[in-house]
MITOR-443004 format. One record per residue: x, y, z negated of N, C-alpha, C in turn. Coordinates in steps of 0.05 Angstrom, whole numbers, plus 5000, padded with zeros to 4 digits. Example, Ala and Ser with C-alpha at 12.3 -4.5 7.8 and 13.67 -1.06 7.14 Angstrom:
BEGIN
526448864844524649104844526449344844/525749554858527349794857525850014843/
This chain:
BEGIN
029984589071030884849081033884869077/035284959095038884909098039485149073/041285079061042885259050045985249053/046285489058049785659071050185729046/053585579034054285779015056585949024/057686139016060486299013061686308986/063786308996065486328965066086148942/066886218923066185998903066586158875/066085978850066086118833063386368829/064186518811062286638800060786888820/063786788842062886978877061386898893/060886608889059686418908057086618916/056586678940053686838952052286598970/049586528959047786238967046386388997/045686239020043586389035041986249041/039686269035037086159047034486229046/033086179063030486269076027686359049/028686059040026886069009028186168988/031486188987032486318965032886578954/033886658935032487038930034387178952/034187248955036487528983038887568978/040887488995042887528996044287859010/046787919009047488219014050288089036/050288209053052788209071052988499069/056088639068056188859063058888929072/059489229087062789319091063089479113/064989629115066089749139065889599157/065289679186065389569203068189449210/069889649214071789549216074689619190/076089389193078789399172080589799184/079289959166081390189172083690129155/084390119141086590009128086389929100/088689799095088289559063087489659050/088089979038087390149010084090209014/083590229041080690359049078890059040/079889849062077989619053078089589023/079789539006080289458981077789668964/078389868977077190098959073190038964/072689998996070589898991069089548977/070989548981069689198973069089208937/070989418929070689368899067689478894/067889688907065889868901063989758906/063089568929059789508935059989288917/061289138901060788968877059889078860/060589348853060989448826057089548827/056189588847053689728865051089388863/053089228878050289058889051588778865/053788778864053788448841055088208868/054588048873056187848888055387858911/057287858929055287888956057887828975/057487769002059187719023061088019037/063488009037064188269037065088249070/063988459097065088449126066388669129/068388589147069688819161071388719184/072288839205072088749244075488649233/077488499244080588539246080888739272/078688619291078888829313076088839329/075689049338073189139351072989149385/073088809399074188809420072188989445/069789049427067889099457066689389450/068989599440068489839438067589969467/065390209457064390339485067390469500/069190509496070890569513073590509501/075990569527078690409517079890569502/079090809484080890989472080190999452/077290939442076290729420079190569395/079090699370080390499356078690349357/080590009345079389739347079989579322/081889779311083289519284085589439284/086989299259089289279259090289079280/088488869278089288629302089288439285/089688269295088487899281090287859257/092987759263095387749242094487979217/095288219218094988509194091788399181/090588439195086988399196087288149179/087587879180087087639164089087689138/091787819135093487859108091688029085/090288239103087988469084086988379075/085388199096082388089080083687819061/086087699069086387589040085887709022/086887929013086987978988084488128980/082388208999079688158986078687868978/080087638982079287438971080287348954/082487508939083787398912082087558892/080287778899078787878886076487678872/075987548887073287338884071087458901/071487518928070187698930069687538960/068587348975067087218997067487469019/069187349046069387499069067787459092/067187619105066587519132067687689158/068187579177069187799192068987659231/068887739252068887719275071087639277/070287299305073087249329071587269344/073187459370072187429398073387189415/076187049410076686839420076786599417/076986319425076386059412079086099397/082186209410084586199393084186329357/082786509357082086679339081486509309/079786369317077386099300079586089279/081685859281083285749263084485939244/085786109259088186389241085586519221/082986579235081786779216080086609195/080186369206078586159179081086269145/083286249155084586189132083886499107/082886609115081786809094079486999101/077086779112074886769119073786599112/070386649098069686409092066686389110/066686599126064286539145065586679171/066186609198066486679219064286709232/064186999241062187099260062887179282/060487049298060887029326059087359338/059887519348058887849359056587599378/054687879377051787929403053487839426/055288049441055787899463056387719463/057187519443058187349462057386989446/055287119441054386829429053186669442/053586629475052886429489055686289507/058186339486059686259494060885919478/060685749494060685569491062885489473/065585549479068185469469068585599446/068085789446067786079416066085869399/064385879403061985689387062885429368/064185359401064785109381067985069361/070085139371072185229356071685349322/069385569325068085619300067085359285/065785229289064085069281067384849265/068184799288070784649277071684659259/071584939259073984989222072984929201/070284879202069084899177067185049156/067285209173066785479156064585539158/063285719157060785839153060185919174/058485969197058386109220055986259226/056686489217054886619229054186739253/052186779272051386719304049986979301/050787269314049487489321048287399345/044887519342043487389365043887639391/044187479405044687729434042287919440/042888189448041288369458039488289483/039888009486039187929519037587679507/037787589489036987289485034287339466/032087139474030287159458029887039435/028986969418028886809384028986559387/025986559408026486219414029086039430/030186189443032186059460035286139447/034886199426037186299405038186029393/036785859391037085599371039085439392/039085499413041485349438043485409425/044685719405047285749398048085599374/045985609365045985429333047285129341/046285019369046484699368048784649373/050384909388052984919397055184809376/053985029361057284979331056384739310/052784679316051884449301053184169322/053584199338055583979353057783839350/059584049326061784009307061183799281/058583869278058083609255057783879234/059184079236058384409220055284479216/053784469197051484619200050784799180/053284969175053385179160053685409172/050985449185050585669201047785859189/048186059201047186279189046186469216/043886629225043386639250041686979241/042387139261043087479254041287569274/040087769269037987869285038388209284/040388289312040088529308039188839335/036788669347036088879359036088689380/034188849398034488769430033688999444/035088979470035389269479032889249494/031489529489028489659500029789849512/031389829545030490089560033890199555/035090289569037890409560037690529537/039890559523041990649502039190589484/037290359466035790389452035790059441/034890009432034189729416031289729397/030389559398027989529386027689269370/026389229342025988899329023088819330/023688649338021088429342021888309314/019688369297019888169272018287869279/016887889294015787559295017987489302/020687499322023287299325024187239298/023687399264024687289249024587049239/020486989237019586739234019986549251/020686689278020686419297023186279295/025886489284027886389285028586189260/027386279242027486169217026085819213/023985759243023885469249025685279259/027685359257030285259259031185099231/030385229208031685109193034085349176/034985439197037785559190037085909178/039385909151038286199143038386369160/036386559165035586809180036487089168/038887249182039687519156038887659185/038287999176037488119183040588339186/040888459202042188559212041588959211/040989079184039789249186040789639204/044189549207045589719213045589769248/045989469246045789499281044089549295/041589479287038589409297037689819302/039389909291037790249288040790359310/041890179324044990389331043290429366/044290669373043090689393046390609423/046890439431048390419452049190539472/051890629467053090829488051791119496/050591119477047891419472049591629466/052391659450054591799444055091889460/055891759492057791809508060391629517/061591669500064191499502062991299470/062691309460061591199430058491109426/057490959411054590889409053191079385/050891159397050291349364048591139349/047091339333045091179314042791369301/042291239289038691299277038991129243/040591289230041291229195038191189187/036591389187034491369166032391159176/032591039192030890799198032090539187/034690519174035390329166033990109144/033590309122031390309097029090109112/026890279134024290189138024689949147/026589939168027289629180028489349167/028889489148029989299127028289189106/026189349098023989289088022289089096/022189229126019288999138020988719140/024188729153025288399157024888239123/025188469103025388279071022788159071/019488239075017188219073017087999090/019087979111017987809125018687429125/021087509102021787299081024687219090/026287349101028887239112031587149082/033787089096035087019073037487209061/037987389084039887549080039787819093/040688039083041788279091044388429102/044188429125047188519139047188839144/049289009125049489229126051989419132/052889489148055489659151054289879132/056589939115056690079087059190199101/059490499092061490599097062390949068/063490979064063691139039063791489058/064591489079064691819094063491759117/060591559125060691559162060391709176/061291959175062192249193065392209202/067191999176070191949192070791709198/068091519200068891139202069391219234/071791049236073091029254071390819281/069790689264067190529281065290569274/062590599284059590469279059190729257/060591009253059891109227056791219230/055291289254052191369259050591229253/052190979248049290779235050290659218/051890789203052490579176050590759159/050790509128048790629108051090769098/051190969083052591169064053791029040/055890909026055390739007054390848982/053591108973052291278949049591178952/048391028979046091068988044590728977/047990548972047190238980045090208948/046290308924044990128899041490238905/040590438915038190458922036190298943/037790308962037590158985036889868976/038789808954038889458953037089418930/036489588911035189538890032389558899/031089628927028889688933027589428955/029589338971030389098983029588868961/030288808945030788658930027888598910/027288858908023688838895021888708916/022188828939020488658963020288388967/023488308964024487968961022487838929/023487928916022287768889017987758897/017487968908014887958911013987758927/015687758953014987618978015587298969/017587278949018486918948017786808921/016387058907014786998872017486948861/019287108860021787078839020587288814/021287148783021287338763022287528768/025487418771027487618766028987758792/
């Protein structure tokens, strides 16, 4: 069974299928250094070691008046210095140029839903080295998902990591098929669950995507039971003023509950003591 690490040191966060549950956690997107800084400390202080996300930029906002982020350059200086914390980053490139600049204070590059059937994105990621994590598309099914895996596994990289967050049922709605978890997870490659996105309802706002918060919990439950390796959560500390995604982020007052309940499911489902 593959294991993805991040980080290193006493930050190092392991992911795998058979191993106890991992936490991806953060603002969607970088609102600024004091804001990220302020969350990243805090979901340590909450969950203990875990992968810390947030966007440099949010290229495929429902409309062009949409903030997006500081931009690539500002965006990769920030999240340095969430990584002098000890504290494992992850964060979105939408372009193959992107790959190299955001590796250097990134230790897992994630490739967005849209656009993970893009060939050159794929593989540029894979190149650097790094960790790659592959949001599975709203259009693509579980089984035909492993095509993206072989992409950045083409690099000789097989430190990939493969995200399951919704497929669209019907305009502005998304729905999870938990059997794609197991199916995806015959791959080999750790399977994280995606619990933020999977409840956002698309362009249902208007100009913005809404969401459905209190389904986050249930959906997150049944993907832990169902044995995956990781948890992907946009955490946000006010999501009434996150500048992205705030309708379906978890509340962060909300995460040490959230994760401590997560986490009982995991030890049951994989026979961990502790």
């Amino acid at each position: 069974m593959m294991v993805v690490q991040a980080g290193e040191g006493s930050g190092q966060v392991r992911f795998s299928n058979a191993c106890a549950l991992a936490l991806i956690a953060g603002p969607c997107v970088i609102e600024s250094e004091e804001h990220v800084l302020k969350m990243a400390q805090a979901i340590r202080g909450i969950a203990g070691a875990y992968v810390f996300k947030a966007s440099f930029d949010k290229a495929n906002r429902s409309s062009v008046d949409s903030y997006r982020g500081p931009g690539l350059r500002e965006g990769v200086r920030i999240l340095a210095e969430v990584r002098k914390l000890g504290i494992p980053v992850l964060t979105d490139i939408h372009e193959p140029a992107q790959a190299e600049i955001a590796a250097e204070s990134a230790d897992v590059l994630q490739i967005p839903a849209f656009l993970c059937r893009q060939t050159d994105l794929l593989v540029e990621a894979g190149k650097t080295g790094r960790a790659v994590n592959i949001k599975k598309g709203q259009f693509v099914s579980p089984a035909d998902f492993r095509h993206a895996a072989e992409k950045v596994a083409s690099t000789g990289n097989r430190q990939i990591l493969l995200t399951e967050r919704g497929s669209s049922f019907g305009y502005n709605n998304l729905v999870v098929d938990m059997r794609g978890l197991a199916i995806m997870a015959q791959t080999g490659y750790p399977v994280i669950f995606d619990a933020t996105h999977s409840v956002q309802l698309p362009g249902a706002g208007g100009s913005v995507s809404g969401g459905q918060p209190e389904f986050i919990e249930p959906l997150a439950r049944a993907a832990t039971a169902a044995g995956v390796a990781g948890i992907f959560v946009e955490v946000h500390d006010a999501p009434e003023r996150a500048l992205s995604d705030g309708p379906n982020a978890l509340r962060l007052d909300l995460l040490g509950r959230f994760w401590s309940r997560v986490r009982a499911i995991d030890r049951l489902v994989k026979g961990f003591e502790n």
